[in-house]
GULO-311758 format. One record per residue (C-alpha): x, y, z; residue in one letter. Coordinates in Angstrom, 1 decimal, always signed. Layout:
BEGIN
px|py|pz|residuo
X|Y|Z|A
...
! end
This chain:
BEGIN
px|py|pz|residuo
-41.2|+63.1|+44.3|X
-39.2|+66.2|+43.0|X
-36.6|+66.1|+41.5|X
-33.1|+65.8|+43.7|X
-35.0|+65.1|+46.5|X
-35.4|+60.9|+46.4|X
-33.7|+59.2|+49.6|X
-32.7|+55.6|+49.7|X
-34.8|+54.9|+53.2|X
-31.6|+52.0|+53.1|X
-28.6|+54.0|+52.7|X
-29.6|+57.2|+52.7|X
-28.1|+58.0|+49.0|X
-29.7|+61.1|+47.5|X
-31.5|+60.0|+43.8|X
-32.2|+63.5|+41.2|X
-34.5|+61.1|+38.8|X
-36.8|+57.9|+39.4|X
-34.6|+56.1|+37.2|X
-31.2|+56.3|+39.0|X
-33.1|+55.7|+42.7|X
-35.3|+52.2|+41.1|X
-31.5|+51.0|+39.3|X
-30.0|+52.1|+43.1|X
-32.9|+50.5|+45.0|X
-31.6|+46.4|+43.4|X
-27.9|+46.8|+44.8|X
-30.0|+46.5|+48.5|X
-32.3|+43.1|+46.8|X
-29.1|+41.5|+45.0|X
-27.6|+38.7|+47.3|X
-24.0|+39.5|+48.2|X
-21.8|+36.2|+49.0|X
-18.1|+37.5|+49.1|X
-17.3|+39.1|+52.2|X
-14.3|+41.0|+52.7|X
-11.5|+39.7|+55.6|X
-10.1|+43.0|+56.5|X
-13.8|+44.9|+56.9|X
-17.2|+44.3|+56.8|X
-17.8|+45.2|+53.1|X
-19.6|+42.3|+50.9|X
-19.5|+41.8|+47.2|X
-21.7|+40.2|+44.8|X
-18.6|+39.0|+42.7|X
-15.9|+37.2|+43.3|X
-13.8|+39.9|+41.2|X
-15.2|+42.7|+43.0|X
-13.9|+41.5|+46.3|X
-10.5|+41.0|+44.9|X
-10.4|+44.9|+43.7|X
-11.6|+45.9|+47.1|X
-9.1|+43.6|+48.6|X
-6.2|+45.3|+46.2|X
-7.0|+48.4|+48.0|X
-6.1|+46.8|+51.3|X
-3.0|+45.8|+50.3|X
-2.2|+49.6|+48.6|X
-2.3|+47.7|+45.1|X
-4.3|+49.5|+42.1|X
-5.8|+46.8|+39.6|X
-5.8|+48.8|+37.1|X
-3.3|+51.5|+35.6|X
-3.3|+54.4|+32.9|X
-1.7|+53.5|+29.5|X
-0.7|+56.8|+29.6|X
+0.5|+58.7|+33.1|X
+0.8|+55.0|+35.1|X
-1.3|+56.4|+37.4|X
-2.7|+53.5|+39.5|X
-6.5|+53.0|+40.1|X
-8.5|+50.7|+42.1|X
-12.1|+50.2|+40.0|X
-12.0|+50.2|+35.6|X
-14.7|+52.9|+35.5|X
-12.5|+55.2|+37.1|X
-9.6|+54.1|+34.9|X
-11.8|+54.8|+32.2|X
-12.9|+58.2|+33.0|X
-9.2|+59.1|+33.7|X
-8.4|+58.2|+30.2|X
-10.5|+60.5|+29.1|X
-9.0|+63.0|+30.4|X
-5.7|+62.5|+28.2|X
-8.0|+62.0|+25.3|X
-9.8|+65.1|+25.3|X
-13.1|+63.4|+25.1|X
-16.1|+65.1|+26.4|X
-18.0|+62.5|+28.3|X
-20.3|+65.2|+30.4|X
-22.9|+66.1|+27.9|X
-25.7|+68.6|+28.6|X
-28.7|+67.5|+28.2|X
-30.8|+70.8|+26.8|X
-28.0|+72.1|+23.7|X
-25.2|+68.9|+24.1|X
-22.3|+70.5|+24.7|X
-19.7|+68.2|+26.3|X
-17.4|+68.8|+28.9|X
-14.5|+66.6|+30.1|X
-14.9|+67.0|+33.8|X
-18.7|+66.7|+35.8|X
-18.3|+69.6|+37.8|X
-18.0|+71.8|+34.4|X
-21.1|+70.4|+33.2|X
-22.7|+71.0|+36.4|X
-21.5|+75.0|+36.0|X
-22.8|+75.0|+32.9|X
-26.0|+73.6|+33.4|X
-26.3|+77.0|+35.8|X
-26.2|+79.1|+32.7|X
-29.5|+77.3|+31.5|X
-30.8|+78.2|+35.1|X
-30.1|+81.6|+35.1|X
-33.2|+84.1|+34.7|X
-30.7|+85.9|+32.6|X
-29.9|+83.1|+30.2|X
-31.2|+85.1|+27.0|X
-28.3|+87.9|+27.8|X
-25.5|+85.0|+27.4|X
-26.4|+83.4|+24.3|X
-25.7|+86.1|+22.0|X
-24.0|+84.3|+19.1|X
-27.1|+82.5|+17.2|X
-27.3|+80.0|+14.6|X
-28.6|+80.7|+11.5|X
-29.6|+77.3|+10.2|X
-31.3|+76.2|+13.9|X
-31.4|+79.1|+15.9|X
-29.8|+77.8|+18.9|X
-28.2|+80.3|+21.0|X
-24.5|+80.3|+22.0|X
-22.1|+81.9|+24.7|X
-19.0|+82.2|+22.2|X
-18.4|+82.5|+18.6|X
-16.3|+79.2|+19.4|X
-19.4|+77.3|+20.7|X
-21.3|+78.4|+18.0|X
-18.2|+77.6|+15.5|X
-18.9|+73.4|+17.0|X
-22.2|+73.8|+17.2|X
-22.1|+74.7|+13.0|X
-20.1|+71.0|+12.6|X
-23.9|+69.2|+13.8|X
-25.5|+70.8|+10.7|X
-22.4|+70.4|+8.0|X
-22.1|+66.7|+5.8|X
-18.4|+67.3|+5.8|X
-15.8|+64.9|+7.4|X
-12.3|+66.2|+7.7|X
-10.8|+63.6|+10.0|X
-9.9|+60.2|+9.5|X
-9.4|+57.4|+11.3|X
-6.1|+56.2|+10.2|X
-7.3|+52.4|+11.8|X
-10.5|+52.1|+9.9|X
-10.9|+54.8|+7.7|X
-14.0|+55.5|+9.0|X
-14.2|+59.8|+8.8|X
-15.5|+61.7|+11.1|X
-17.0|+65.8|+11.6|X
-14.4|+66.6|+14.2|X
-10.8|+66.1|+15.9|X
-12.9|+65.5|+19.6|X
-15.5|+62.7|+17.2|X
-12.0|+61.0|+16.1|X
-10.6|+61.0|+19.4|X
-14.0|+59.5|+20.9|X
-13.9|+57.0|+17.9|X
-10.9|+55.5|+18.5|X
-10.9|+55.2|+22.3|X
-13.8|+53.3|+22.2|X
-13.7|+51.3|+19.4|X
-10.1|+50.7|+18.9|X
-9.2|+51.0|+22.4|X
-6.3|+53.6|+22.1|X
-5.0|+56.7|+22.2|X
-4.8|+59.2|+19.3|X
-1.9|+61.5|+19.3|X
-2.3|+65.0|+18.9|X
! end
């Protein structure tokens, strides 16, 4: 199958990789008990049916720590909060840059694309030899090859290669903000 082009013959949901369409393919085998009142949605947990309900009733389960704003499912809580965080969650796969929103990433991943990709990446490293777009890219890129940690995680001490690492760091493992 080629890549982007693998159809759920269920739900016709479009699959780019093998991976996603075989993890997709067990939500159609998985027996769903909890069935909603107001529709005709079903849920395989009990808790899931409650969020769906919440959005029924106009009630978000879950809410930014930092805006309020008011969300119906914790994975998009969690990619809001990133957002405020200035984590990158969108990573590219061929040089891994990060990006905060997908749709960036997905522009990016053009550049890779493009037949004229050699004529964007003039700022080269000189340890690696990775190309870059920007003196700035190539100025984070340098922080993968340094041994120096200049920021600290005032929590756990733990030190870290850069301000976005710190900020990743204690989201996750302290779950909380760091203020800028």
């Amino acid at each position: 199958m080629e890549r982007g082009n693998i159809y759920c013959k269920t739900c016709n949901k479009v699959y780019s990789n093998e991976l996603s369409y075989t993890k997709h393919l067990k939500i159609h085998d998985t027996p769903r008990p909890f069935a909603c009142t107001e529709c005709e949605k079903t849920f395989t947990q009990k808790a899931k049916l409650q969020a769906h309900l919440n959005k029924h009733k106009g009630t978000p389960t879950y809410c930014c720590r930092v805006c309020n704003k008011g969300f119906y499912k914790k994975d998009e809580l969690n990619t809001h909060e990133l957002e405020h965080s200035g984590v990158r969650a969108h990573t590219c796969d061929i040089c891994h840059f990060g990006f905060k929103r997908k749709f960036e990433l997905n522009k990016h991943m053009k550049r890779h694309n493009s037949t004229h990709k050699n004529q964007l990446l003039h700022f080269t490293c000189t340890v690696c030899g990775k190309g870059n777009s920007s003196n700035a890219e190539l100025n984070r890129h340098m922080l993968s090859h340094s041994t120096q940690k200049n920021y600290k995680c005032e929590i756990c001490g733990k030190e870290l290669k850069s301000k976005e690492n710190l900020k990743s760091h204690v989201l996750v493992l302290h779950n909380t903000m760091t203020e800028d």
